[in-house]
C-alpha positions in Angstrom: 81.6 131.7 147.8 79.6 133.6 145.4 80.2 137.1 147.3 77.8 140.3 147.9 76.6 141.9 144.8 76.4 145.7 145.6 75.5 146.8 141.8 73.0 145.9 139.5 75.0 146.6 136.5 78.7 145.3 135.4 79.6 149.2 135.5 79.4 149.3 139.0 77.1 152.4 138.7 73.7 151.2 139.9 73.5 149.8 143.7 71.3 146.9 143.8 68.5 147.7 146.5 68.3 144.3 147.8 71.2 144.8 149.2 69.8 146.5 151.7 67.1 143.9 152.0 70.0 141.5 153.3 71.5 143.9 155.5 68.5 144.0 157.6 68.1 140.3 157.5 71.9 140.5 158.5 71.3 142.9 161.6 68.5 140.6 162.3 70.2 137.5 162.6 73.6 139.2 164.5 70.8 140.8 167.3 69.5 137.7 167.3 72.3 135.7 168.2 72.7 138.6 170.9 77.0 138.3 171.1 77.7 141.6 170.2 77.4 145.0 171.7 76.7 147.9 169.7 79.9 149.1 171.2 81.6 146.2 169.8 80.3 146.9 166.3 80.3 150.9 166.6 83.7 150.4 167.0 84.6 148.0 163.8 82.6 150.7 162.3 84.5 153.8 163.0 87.8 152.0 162.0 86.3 151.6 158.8 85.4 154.9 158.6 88.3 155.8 159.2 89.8 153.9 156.5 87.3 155.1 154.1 88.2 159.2 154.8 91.9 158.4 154.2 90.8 156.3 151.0 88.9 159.4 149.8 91.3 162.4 150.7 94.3 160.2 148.5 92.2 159.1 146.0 91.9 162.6 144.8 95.8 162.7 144.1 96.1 158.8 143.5 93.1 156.7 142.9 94.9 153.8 141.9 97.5 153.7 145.0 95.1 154.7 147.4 93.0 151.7 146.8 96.2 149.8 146.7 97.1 151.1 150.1 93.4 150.3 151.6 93.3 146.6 150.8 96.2 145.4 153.3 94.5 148.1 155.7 90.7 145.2 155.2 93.1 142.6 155.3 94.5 143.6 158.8 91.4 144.6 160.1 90.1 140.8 159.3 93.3 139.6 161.3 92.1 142.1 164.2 88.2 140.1 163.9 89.6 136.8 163.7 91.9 137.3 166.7 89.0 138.5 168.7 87.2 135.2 168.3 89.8 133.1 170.2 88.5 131.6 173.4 88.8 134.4 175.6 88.0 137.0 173.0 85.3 139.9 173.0 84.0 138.0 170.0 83.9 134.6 170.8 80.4 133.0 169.7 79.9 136.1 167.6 79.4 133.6 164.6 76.5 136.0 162.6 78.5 139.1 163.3 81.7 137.5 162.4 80.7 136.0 159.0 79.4 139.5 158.3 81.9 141.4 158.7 84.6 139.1 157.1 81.8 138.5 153.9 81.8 142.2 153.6 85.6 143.0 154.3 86.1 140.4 151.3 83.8 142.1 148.8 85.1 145.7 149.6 88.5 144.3 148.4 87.5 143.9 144.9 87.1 147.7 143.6 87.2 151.0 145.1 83.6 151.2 144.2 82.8 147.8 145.7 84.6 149.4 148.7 82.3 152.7 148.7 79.1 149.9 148.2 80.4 148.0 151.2 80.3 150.8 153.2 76.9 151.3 152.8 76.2 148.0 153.3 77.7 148.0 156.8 76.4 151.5 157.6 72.6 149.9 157.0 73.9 146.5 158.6 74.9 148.9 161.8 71.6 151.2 161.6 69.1 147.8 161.4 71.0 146.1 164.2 70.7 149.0 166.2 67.0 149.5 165.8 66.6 145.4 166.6 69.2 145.7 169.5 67.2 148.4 171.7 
């Protein structure tokens, strides 16, 4: 798997703006397949954000630990997505949303600022699917 690239530069300084390009095709293809409600993904969402404000207020003290301490935090929150694609789960079928979210939980993993760039991704993921959902 060749990954999202967020940045257009080996820094990591630049975002890459087609990016965004392929986070609406994303939100296209997830409305499309019409197995999620935006509740469903509003609420991956918040726990992300959630786990982004922690990672921000301890990187301040610790930049190095805090990112070590939000990568189990993606890892878990992948076990939490693939348990709700069992048969009975919210997410069964969910196939679009799923690969997604598990493509994007991968690439955050890499660097705090591939983490920062991931959650811009799914922010603009979240705001196209919502425009194609209603």
């Amino acid at each position: 798997m060749a990954g999202l690239a967020f940045f257009r530069d080996e820094k990591r300084e630049v975002l890459n703006p087609d990016i965004f390009t392929q986070a609406k095709q994303v939100a296209e293809a997830i409305a499309k397949e019409g197995r999620v409600k935006s509740s469903q993904f509003r609420n991956y969402f918040a726990e992300l954000r959630a786990l982004e404000n922690r990672f921000l207020k301890e990187r301040r003290t610790d930049p190095e630990r805090a990112f070590q301490k939000l990568v189990p935090q993606l890892e878990l929150l992948k076990a939490k997505l693939a348990y709700n694609t069992r048969a009975n789960g919210p997410l069964k079928g969910a196939n679009a949303f799923v690969g997604f979210l598990d493509e994007a939980l991968d690439a955050g993993k890499r660097s705090p600022e591939d983490f920062l760039a991931m959650m811009k991704y799914v922010e603009a993921v979240l705001a196209y699917f919502y425009a194609k959902a209603r």
